[in-house]
matplotlib code that plots the C-alpha trace (Angstrom):
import matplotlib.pyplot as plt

x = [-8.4, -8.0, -10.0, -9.1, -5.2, -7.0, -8.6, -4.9, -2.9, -6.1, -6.1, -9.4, -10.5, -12.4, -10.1, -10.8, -9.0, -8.4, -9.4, -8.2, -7.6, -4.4, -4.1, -2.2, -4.7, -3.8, -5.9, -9.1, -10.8, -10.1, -12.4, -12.4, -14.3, -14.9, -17.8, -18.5, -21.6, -20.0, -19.5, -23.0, -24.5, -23.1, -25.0, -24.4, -22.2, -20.4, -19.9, -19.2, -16.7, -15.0, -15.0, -12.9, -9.4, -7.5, -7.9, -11.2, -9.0, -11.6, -10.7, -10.7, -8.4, -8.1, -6.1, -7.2, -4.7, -5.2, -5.7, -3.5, -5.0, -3.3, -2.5, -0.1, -1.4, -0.2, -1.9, -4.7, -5.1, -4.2, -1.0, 1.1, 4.6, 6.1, 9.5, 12.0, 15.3, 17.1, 18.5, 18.9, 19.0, 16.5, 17.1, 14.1, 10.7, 7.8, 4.3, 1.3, -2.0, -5.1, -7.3, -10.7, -9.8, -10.1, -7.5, -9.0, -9.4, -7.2, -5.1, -3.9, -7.1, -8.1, -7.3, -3.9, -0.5, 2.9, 5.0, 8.9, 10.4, 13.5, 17.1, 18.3, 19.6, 19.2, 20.8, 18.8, 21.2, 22.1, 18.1, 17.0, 15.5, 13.1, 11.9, 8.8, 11.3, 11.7, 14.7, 14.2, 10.6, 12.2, 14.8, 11.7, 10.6, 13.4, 13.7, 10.0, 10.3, 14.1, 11.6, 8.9, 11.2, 13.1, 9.8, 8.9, 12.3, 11.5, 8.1, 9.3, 12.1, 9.4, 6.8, 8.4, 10.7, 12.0, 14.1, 16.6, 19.0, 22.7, 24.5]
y = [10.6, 10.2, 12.8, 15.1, 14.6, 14.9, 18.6, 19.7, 18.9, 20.4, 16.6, 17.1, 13.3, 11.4, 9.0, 5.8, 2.3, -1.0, -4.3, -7.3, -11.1, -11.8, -14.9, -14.1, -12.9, -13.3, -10.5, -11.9, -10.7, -7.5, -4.3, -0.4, 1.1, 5.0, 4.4, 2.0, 1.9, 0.1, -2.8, -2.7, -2.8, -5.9, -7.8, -11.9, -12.4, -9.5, -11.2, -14.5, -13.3, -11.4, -14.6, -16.8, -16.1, -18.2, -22.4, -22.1, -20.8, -19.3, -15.6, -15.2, -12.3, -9.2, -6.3, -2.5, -0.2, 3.6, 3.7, 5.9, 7.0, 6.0, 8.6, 7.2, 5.9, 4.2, 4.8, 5.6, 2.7, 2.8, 1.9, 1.6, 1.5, -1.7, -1.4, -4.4, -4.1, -6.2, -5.0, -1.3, -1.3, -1.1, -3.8, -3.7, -2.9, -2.9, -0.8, -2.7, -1.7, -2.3, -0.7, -1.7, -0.7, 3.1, 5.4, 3.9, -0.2, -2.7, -3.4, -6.8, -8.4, -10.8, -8.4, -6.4, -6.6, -5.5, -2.6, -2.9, 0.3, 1.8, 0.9, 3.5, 5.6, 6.8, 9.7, 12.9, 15.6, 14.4, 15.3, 17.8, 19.4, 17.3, 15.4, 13.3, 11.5, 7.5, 7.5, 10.2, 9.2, 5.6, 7.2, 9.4, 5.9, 4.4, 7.1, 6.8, 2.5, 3.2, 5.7, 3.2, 0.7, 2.9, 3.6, 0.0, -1.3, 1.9, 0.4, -3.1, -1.8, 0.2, -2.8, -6.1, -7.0, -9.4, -7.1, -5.6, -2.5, -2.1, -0.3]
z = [14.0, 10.1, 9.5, 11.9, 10.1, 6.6, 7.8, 9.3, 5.9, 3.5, 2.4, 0.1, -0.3, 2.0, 4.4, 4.5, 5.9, 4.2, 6.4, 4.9, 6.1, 8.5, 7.0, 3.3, 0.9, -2.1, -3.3, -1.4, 1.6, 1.5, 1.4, 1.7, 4.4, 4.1, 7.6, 10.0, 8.1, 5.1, 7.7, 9.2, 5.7, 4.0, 2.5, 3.1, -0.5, 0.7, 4.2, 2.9, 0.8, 3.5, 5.9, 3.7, 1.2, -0.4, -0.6, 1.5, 4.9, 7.1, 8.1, 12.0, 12.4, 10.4, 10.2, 9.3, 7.9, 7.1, 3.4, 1.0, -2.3, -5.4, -7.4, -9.8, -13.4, -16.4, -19.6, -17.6, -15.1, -11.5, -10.7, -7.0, -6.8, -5.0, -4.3, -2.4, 0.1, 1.1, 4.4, 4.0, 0.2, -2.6, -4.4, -7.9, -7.7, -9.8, -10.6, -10.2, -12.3, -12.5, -15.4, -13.6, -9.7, -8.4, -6.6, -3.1, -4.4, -3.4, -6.8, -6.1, -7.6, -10.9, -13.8, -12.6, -14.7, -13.4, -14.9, -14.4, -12.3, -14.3, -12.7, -15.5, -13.1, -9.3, -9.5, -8.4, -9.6, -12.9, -13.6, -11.1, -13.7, -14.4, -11.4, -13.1, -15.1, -14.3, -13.0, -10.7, -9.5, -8.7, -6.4, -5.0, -3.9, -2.7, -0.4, 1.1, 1.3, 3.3, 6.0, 5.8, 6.9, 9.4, 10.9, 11.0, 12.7, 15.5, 15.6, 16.6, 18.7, 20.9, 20.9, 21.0, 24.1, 22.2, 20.0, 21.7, 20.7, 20.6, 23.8]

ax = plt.figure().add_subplot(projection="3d")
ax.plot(x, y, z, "-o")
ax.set_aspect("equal")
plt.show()
């Protein structure tokens, strides 16, 4: 189904998912997949280290989520942009790099620093003419972490009866 998406938006890189542990990882049991054949041919370091994370807790459960390619660099190292809300509001945020990790790796490993986002400014049309500037890319991901979360509250509301919406 990933693929078939890729092909429809002329996405040129191969798609791939990331499975990790469902127990808090702190960076450990985690692993892209590009085929089913990347599971099939681990080798048994590979599947040891995928069956335990952090403090010796034995992985039972894990979760696979599409993977999204990481574009973003500072001073040439891969770097994501992680941004935190409080209810509806983006509150700070904060790149994280990795010089030794590729544009499909899991960042949050042994050798990764953190890059402050800029609170200069969020104001789009003080600097529409230069869109790549701090400020501006910051309020560029403000804007996709306020869908994301939009999208995830419409996710709950539709799958948990527990959560119930306002008349």
């Amino acid at each position: 189904m990933i693929e078939k998406k890729y092909r429809q938006y002329g996405v040129k890189e191969d798609p791939f998912v990331i499975v990790k542990a469902d127990s808090g990882t702190y960076g450990m049991g985690i692993m892209t997949v590009k085929s089913g054949e990347d599971i099939h041919s681990l080798n048994r370091k590979q599947r040891n280290k995928m069956a335990v994370v952090k403090e010796g807790l034995q992985v039972s459960n894990v979760l696979v989520q599409e993977g999204v390619y990481t574009f973003e660099t500072i001073n040439q190292a891969v770097a994501e942009p992680v941004v935190y809300m409080i209810d509806h509001y983006v509150v700070g945020g904060f790149y994280r790099v990795h010089t030794g990790r590729g544009i499909d790796e899991n960042l949050n490993a042994p050798g990764m620093h953190f890059v402050p986002l800029a609170f200069e400014s969020t104001c789009l049309e003080a600097n529409a003419a230069r869109p790549n500037i701090i400020p501006n890319r910051f309020y560029a991901y403000g804007v996709v972490a306020r869908l994301a979360l939009l999208a995830a509250a419409l996710e709950l509301e539709q799958t948990d009866p527990a959560v119930q919406t306002k008349p």
